[in-house]
N, C-alpha and C positions, 0 to 999 in steps of 0.2 A: 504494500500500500504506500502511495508516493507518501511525504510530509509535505502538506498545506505551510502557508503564511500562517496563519492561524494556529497552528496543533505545532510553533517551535518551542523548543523548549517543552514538549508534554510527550514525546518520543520517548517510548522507547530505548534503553542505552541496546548497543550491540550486544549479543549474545558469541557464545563460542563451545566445541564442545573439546571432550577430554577424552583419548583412548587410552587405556593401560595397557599396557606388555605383561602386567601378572594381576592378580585379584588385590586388591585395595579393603586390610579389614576395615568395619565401622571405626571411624574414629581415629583412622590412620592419616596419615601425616601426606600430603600431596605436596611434592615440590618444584621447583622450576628453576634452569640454571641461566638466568641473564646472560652469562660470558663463558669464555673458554677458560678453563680453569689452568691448563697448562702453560698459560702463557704468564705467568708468575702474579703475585700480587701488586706491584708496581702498576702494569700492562692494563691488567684487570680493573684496576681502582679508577686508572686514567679513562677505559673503556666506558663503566660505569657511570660517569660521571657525564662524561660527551653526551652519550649516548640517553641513557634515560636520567640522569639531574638527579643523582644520588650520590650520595657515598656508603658504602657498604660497613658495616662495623663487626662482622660476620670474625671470627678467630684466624679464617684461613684469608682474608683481606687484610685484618689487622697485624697480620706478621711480616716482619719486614726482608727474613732470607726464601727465597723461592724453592730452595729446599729442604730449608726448616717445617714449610708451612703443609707441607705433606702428612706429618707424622702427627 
């Protein structure tokens, strides 16, 4: 259904959906990875940032050797 002049702002937000690769118990945890994670925290933080206007405070962001931040 188009949006009128009228009916802006009273839309609808987009919807989207989700496939799994295995079963999702109740109440489990759904996540999503903004960036590539191999490309160290530095790379990532710079990404996140450009990109969708955050900064991440996540432990594998907040560390500052890229192969400390693994373990």
């Amino acid at each position: 259904m188009p949006v009128m002049p009228a009916d802006v702002g009273t839309a609808a937000p987009p919807s989207f959906g989700i496939v799994a690769m295995e079963p999702i118990p109740a109440g489990g945890e759904i996540c999503i990875s903004y960036a590539c994670s191999a490309v160290g925290p530095a790379t990532r933080a710079a990404f996140l940032l450009d990109q969708y206007g955050f900064r991440c405070s996540c432990r594998r962001c907040e560390c500052d050797d890229p192969l400390d931040e693994i373990g």
